[in-house]
LUMTOR-672935 format. One line per field, with one value per residue: residue in three letters; x, y, z of N, C-alpha, C in turn. Coordinates in steps of 0.1 Angstrom, whole numbers. Layout:
N
aa [ALA_...]
n_X [X_...]
n_Y [Y_...]
n_Z [Z_...]
ca_X [X_...]
ca_Y [Y_...]
ca_Z [Z_...]
c_X [X_...]
c_Y [Y_...]
c_Z [Z_...]
***
This chain:
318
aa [UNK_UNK_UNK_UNK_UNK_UNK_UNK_UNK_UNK_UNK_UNK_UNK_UNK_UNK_UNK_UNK_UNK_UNK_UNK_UNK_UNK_UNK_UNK_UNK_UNK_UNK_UNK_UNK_UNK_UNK_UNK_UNK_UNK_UNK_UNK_UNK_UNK_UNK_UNK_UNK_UNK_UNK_UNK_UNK_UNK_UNK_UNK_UNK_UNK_UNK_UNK_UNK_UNK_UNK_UNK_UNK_UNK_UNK_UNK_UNK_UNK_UNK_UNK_UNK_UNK_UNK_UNK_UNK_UNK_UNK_UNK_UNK_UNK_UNK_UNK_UNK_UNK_UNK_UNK_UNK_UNK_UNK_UNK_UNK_UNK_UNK_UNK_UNK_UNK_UNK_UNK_UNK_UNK_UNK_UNK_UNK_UNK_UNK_UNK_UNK_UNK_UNK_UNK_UNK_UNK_UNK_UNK_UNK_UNK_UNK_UNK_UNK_UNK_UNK_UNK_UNK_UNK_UNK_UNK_UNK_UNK_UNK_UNK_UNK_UNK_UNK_UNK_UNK_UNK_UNK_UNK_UNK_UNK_UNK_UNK_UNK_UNK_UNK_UNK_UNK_UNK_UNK_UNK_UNK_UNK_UNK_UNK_UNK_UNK_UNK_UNK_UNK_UNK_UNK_UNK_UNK_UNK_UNK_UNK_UNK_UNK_UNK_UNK_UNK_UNK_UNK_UNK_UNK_UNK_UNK_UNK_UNK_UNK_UNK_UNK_UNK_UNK_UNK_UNK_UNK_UNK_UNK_UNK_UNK_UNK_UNK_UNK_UNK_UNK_UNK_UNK_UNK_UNK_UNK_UNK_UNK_UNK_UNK_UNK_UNK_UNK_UNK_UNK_UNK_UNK_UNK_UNK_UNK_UNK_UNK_UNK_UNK_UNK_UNK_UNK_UNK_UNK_UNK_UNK_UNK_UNK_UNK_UNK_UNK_UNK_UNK_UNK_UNK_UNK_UNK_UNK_UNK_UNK_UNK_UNK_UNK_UNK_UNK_UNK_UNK_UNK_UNK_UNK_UNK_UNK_UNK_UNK_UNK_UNK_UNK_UNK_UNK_UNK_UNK_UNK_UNK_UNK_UNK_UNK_UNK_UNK_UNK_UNK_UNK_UNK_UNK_UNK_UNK_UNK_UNK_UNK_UNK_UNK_UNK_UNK_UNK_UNK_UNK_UNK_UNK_UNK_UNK_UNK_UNK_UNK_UNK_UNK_UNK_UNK_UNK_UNK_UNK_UNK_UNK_UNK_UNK_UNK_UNK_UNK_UNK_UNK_UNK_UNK_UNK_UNK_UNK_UNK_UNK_UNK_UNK_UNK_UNK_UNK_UNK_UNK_UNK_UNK_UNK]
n_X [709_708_681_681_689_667_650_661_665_635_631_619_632_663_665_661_689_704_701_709_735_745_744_762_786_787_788_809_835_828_839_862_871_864_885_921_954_985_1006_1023_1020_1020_1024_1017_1035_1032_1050_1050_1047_1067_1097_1097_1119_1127_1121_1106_1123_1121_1092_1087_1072_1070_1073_1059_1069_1053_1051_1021_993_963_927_905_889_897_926_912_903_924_935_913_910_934_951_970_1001_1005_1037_1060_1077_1094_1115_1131_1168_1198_1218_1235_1242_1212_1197_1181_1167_1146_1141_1124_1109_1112_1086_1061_1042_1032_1025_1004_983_969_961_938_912_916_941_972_1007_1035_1057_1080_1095_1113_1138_1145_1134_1143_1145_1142_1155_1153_1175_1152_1152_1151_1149_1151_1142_1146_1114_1106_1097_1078_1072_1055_1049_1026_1027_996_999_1015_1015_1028_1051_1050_1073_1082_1075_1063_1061_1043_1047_1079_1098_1102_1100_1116_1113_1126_1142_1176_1192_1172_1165_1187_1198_1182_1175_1158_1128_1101_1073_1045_1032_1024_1007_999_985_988_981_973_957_959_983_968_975_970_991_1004_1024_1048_1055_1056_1077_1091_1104_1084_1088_1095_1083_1067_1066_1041_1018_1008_1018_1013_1009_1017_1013_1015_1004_1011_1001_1022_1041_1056_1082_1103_1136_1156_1190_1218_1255_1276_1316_1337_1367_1388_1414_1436_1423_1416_1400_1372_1349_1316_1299_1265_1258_1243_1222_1194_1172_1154_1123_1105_1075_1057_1025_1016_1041_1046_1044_1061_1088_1118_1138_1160_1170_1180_1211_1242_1264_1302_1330_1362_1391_1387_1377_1401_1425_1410_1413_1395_1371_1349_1326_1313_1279_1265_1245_1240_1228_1195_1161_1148_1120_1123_1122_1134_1158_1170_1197_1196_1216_1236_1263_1288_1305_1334_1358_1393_1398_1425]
n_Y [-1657_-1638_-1639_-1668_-1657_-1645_-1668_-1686_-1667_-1660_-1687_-1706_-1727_-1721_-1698_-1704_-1718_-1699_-1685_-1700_-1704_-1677_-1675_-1695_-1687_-1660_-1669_-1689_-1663_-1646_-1666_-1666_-1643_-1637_-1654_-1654_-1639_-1638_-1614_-1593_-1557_-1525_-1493_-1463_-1432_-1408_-1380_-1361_-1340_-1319_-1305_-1274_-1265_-1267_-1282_-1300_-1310_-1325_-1337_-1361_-1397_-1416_-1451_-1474_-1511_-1536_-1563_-1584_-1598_-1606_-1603_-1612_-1590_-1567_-1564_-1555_-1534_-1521_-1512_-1499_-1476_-1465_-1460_-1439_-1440_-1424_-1407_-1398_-1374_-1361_-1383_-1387_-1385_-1370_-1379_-1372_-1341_-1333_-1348_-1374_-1400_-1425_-1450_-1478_-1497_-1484_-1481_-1498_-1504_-1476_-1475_-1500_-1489_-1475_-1494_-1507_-1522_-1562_-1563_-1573_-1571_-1587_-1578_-1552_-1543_-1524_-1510_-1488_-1452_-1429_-1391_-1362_-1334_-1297_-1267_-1241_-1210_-1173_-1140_-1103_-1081_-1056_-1043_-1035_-1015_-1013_-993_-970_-940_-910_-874_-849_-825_-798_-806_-826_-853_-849_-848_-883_-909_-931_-968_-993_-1019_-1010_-1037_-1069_-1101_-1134_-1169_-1202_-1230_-1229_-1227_-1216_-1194_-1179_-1166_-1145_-1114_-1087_-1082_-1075_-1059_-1061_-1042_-1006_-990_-956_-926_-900_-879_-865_-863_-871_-903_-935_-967_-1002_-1024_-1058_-1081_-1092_-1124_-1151_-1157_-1168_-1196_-1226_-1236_-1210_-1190_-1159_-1128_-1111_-1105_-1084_-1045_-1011_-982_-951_-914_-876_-856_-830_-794_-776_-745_-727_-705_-679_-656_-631_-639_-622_-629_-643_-642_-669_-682_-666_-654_-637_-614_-606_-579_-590_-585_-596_-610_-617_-598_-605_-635_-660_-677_-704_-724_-750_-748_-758_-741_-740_-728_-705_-682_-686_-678_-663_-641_-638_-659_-672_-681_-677_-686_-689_-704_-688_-697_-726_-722_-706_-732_-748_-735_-717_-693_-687_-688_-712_-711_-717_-733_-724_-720_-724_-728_-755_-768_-761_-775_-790_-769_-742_-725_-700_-676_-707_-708_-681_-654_-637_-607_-597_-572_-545]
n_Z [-965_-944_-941_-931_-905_-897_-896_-873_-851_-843_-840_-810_-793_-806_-792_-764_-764_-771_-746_-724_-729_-733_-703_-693_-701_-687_-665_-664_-668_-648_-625_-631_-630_-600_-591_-573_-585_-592_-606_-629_-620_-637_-619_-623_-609_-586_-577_-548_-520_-520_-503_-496_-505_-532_-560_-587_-616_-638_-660_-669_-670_-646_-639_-618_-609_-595_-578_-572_-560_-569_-572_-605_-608_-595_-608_-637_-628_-622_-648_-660_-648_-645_-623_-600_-583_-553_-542_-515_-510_-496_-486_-503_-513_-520_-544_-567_-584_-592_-590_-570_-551_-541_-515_-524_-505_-477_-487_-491_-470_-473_-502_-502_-485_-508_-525_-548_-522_-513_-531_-533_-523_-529_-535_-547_-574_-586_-569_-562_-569_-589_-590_-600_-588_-578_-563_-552_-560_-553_-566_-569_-595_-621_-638_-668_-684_-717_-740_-763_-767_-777_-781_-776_-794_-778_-756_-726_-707_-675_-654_-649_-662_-639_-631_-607_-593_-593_-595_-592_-578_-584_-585_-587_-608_-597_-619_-636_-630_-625_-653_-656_-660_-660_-665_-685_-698_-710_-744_-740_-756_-768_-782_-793_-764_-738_-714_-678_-674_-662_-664_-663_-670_-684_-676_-698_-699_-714_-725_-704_-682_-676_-650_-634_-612_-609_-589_-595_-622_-634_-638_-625_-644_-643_-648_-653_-670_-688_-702_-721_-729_-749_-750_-748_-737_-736_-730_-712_-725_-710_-705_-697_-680_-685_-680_-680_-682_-709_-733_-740_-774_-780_-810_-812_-782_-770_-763_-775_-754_-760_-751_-730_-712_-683_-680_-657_-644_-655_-642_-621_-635_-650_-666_-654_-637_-655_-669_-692_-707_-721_-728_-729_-729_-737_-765_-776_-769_-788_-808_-822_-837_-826_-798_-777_-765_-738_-716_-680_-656_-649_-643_-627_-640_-662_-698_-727_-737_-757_-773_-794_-814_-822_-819_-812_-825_-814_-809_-801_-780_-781]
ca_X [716_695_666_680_695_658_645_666_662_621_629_621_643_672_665_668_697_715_701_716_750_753_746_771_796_790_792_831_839_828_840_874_872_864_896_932_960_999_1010_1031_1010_1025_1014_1022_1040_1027_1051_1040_1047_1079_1101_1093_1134_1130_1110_1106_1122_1114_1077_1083_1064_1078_1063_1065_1060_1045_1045_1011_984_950_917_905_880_905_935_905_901_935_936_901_911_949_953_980_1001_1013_1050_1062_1094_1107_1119_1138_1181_1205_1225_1244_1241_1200_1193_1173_1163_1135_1138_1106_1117_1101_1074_1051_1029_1025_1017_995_974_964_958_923_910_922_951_982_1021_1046_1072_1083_1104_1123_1147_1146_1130_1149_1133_1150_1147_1163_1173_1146_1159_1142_1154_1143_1146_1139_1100_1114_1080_1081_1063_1052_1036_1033_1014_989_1009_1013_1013_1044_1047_1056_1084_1087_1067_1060_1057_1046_1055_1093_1103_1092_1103_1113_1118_1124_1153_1188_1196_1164_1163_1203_1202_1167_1187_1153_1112_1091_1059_1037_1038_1024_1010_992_987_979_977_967_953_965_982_970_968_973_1000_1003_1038_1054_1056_1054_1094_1095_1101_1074_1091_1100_1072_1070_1055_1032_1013_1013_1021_1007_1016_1011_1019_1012_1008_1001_1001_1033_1036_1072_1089_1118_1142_1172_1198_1237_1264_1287_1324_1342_1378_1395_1425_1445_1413_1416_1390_1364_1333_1309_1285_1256_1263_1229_1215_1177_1170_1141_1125_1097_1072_1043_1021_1014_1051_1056_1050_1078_1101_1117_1150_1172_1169_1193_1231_1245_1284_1313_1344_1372_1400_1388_1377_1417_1429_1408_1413_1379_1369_1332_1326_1297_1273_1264_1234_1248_1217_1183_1152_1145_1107_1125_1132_1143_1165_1175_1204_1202_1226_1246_1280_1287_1317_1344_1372_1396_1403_1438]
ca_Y [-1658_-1631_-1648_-1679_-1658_-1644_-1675_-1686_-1664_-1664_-1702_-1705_-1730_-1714_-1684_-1707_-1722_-1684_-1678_-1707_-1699_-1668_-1675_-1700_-1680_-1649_-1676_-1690_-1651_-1640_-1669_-1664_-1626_-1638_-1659_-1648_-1638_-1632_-1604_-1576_-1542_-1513_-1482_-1447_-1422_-1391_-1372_-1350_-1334_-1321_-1296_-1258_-1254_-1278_-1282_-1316_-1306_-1334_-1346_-1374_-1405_-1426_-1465_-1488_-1522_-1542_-1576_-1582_-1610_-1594_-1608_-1603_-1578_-1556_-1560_-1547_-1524_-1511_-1515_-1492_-1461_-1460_-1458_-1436_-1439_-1411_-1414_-1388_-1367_-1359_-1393_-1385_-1385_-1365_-1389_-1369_-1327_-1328_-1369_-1378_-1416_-1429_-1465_-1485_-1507_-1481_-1472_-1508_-1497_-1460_-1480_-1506_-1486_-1468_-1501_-1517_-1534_-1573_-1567_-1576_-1566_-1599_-1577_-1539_-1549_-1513_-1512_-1474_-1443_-1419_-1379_-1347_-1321_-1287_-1260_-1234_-1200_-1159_-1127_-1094_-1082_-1049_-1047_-1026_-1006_-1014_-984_-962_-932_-897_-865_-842_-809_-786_-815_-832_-859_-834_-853_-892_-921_-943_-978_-996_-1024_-1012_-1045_-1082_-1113_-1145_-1178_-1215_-1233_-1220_-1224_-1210_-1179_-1172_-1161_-1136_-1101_-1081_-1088_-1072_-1056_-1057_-1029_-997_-983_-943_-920_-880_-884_-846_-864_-880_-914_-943_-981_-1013_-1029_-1069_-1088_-1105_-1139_-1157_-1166_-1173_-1211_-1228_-1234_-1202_-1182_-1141_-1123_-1098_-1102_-1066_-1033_-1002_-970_-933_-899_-865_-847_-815_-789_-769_-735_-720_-691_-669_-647_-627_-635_-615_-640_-639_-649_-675_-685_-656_-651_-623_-604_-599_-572_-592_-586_-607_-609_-605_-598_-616_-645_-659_-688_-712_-735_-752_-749_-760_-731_-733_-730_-693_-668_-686_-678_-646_-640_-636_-672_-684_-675_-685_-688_-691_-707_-677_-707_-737_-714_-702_-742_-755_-726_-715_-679_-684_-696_-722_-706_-729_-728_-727_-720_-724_-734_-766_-768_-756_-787_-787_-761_-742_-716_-692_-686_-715_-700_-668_-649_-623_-601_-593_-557_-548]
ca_Z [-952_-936_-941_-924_-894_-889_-885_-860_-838_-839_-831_-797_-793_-805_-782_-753_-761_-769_-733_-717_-736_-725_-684_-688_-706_-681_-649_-668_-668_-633_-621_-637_-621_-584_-587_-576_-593_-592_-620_-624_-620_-638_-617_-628_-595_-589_-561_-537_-508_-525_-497_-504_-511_-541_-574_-596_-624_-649_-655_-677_-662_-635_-634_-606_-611_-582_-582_-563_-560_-568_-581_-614_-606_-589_-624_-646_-623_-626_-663_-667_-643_-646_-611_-598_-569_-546_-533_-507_-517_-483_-485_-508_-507_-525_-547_-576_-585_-589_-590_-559_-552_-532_-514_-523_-493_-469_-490_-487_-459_-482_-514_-501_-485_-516_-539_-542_-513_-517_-538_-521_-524_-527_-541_-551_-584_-591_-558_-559_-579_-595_-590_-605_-573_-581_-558_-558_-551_-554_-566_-573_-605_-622_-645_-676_-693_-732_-743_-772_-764_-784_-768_-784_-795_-766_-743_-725_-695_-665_-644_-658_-664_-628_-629_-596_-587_-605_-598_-593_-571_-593_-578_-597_-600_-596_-638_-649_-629_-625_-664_-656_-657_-661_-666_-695_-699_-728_-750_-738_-767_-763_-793_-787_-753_-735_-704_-667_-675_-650_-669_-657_-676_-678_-678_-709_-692_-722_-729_-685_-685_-666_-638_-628_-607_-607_-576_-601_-633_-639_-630_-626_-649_-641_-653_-650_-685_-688_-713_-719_-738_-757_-743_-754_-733_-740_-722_-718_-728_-699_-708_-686_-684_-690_-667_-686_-684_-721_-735_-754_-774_-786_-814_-802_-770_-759_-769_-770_-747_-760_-737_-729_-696_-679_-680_-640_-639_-659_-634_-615_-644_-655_-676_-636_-637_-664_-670_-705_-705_-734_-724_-741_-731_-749_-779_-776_-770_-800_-823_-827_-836_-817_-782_-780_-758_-726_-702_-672_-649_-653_-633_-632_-646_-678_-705_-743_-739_-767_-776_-803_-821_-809_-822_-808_-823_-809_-810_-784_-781_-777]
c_X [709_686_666_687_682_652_648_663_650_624_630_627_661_675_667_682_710_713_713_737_755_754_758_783_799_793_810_839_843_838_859_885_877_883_911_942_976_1001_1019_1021_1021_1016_1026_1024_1034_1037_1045_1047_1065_1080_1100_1109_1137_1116_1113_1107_1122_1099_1077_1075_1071_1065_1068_1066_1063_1041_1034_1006_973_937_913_899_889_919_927_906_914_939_923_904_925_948_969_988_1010_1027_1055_1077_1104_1115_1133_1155_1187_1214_1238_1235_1222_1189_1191_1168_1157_1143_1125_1110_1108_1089_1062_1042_1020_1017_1007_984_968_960_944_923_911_932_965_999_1026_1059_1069_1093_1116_1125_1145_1134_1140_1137_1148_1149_1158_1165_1164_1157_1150_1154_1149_1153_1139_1128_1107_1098_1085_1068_1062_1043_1039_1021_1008_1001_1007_1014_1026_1038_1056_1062_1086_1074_1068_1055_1060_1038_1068_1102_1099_1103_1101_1118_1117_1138_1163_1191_1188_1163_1177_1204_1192_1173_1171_1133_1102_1081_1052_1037_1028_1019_998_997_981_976_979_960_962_968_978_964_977_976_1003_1018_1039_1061_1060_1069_1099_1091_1094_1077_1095_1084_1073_1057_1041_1029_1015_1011_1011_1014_1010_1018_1014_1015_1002_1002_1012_1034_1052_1069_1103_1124_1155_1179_1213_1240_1275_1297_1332_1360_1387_1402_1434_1436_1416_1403_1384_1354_1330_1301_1277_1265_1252_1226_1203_1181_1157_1139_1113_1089_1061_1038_1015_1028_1056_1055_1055_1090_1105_1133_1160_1175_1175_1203_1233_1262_1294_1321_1355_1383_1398_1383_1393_1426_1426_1404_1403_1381_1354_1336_1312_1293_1265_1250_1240_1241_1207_1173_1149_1133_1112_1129_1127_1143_1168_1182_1203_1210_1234_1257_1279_1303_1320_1354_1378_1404_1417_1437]
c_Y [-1650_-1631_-1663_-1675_-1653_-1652_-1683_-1679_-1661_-1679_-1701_-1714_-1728_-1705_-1689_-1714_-1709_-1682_-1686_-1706_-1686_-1666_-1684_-1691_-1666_-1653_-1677_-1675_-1646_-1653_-1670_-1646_-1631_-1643_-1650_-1653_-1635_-1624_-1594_-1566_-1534_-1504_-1468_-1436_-1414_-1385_-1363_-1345_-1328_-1307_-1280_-1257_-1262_-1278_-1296_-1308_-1316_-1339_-1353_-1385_-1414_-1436_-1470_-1500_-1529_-1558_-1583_-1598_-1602_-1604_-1598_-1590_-1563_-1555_-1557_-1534_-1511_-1506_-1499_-1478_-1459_-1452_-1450_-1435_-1426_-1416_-1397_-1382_-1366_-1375_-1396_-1385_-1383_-1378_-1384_-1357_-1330_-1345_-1369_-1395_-1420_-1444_-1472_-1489_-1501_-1474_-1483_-1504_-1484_-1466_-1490_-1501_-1479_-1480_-1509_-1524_-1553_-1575_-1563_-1572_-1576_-1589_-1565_-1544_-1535_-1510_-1492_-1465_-1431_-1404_-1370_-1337_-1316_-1279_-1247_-1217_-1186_-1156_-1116_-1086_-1067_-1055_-1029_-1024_-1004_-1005_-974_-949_-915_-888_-855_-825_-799_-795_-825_-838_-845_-849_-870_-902_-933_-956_-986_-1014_-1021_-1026_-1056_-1093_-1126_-1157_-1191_-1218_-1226_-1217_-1220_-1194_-1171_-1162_-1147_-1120_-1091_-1089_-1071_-1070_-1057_-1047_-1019_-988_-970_-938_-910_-880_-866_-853_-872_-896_-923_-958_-990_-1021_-1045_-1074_-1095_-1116_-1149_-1167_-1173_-1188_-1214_-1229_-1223_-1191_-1167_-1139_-1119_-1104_-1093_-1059_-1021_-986_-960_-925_-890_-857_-832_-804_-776_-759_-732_-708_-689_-652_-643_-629_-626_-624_-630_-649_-654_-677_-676_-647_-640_-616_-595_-590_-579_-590_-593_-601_-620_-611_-606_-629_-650_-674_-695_-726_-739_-750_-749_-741_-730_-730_-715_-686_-674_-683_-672_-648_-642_-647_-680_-675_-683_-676_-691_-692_-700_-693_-717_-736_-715_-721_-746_-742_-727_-701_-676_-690_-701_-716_-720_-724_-735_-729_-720_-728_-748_-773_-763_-769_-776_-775_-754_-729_-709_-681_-695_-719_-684_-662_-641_-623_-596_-576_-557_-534]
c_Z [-941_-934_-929_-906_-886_-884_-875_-854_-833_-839_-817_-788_-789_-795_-771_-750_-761_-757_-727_-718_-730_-711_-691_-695_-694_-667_-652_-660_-654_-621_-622_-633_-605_-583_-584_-579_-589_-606_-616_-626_-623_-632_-622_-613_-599_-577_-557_-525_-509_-515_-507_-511_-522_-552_-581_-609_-643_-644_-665_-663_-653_-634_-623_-607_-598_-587_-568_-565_-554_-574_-597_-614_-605_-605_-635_-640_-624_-640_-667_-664_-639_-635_-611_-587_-564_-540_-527_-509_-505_-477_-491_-505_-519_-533_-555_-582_-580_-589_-575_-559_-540_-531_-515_-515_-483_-477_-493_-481_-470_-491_-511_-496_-494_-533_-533_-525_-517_-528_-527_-522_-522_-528_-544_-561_-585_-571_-553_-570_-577_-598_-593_-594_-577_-570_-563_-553_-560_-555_-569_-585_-613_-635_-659_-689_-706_-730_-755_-771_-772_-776_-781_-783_-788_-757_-737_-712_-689_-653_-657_-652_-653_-629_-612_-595_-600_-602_-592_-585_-580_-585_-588_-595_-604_-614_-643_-642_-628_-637_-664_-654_-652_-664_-677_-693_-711_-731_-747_-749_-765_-777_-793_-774_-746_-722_-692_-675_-666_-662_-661_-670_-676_-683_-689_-698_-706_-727_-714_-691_-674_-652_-628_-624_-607_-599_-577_-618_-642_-631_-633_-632_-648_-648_-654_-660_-685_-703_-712_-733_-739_-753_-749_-745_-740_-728_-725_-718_-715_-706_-695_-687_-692_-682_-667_-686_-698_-726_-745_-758_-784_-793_-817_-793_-760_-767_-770_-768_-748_-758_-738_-714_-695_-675_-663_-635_-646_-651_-621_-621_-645_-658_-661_-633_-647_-665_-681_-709_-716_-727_-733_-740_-734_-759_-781_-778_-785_-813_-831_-829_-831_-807_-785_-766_-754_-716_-691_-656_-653_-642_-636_-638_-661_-682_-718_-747_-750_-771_-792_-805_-810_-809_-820_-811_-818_-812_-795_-788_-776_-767]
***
């Protein structure tokens, strides 16, 4: 068989009559192109020019069909590069809650000029198009810093942990951002940390449904750490609430006050600067024989507080 298809086609013969076959076969074709046609054209919508106070909130595909008169040239042509046509939103007209509906009726002039040159428009077959348009609407919303962070021993944040921008502008439609209480950061994670904090933080976006836009990416986190040294004063236990001026004494009569403090903050400090208080009348109510010793003053550069002892008993002299 292979033998008998090579010599065919070294027949020289043969070889003119394969030519002549295929001109006439590619004249039938072209000639079967040039000609025109009536058909339906499926085209595929694309909107556009959709009002800022509005979002397309379905993107399944919208077809048109168009009943046209085209050459062939031109229905290959639509067939090879799935042509798409543009349809203008502000055309659009409220019909039922978020259902929108275009008239093709005025939209001939729009669609013809956007189909091949010599294909022609008899007919728009779908009377209308059906579009999803939502109300868009913004809020602002706080940015809530997921964070892990531990400090080298002796080292504390000094005031609190700043994030900037603390909160974010969300906009999309009315049911996907109504439910948005708050906005996420990625996690924050620092371990021995003894120096200035300043990182750039990026937003958990990830569960935001697409439609809903946020102002900021990420935020910016600071802090001011420093290195903080333990201190211990005596203070006297002052008694409070004690209206019969009963004679009482306490043991001890002092107590030791341990604290924590930035070491540019001790020689503002000195024992004159805290008061530590026992209530005698709600010892006496809740039939106690100690008073819980209370800080009652202190400076404010002082944190984690700490009373010893932090039962203090008495007797009342008669």
């Amino acid at each position: 068989m292979i033998k008998l298809l090579s010599q065919l086609f070294y027949n020289n013969k043969f070889r003119v009559f394969l030519l002549f076959l295929i001109l006439s076969s590619g004249s039938l074709i072209l000639n079967k192109l040039s000609k025109e046609y009536k058909t339906t054209l499926p085209l595929e919508v694309a909107i556009v020019n959709i009002p800022a106070n509005k979002i397309l909130l379905k993107s399944e595909k919208i077809k048109l069909n168009i009943y046209v008169k085209a050459t062939g040239y031109n229905l290959i042509g639509y067939k090879l590069f799935n042509k798409k046509i543009k349809i203008n939103a502000t055309t659009a007209k409220r019909v039922k809650n978020t259902t929108h509906q275009i008239k093709t009726s005025l939209l001939i002039d729009e669609i013809q000029q956007q189909l091949l040159i010599g294909t022609e428009i008899i007919e728009i077959l779908n009377s209308t198009i059906d579009v999803e348009l939502g109300e868009v609407i913004s809020k602002k919303v706080p940015v809530m810093l997921k964070k892990s962070i531990t400090y080298e021993k002796g080292y504390k944040i000094k005031g609190e942990v700043k994030i900037d921008p603390d909160s974010v502008i969300i906009s999309g439609p009315e049911d996907k951002v109504t439910p948005i209480q708050f906005v996420q950061t990625s996690l924050l994670k620092k371990e021995n940390l003894y120096t200035n904090l300043s990182e750039e933080v990026s937003l958990n976006l990830k569960s935001k449904p697409k439609s809903v836009k946020v102002s900021a990416n990420s935020i910016k986190v600071t802090a001011e750490v420093e290195k903080f040294t333990e201190l211990v004063f005596t203070i006297p236990f002052k008694i409070i609430n004690n209206p019969n001026q009963l004679r009482v004494e306490t043991y001890p009569s002092k107590v030791e006050v341990v604290f924590q403090l930035e070491l540019s903050e001790i020689s503002k400090v000195n024992a004159g600067n805290f008061e530590v208080i026992g209530d005698l009348a709600y010892a006496q109510e809740n039939n106690l024989s100690y008073l819980v010793p209370k800080v009652s003053k202190k400076p404010s550069a002082v944190q984690n507080i700490y009373i010893n002892p932090q039962k203090v008993d008495f007797i009342i002299r008669k």
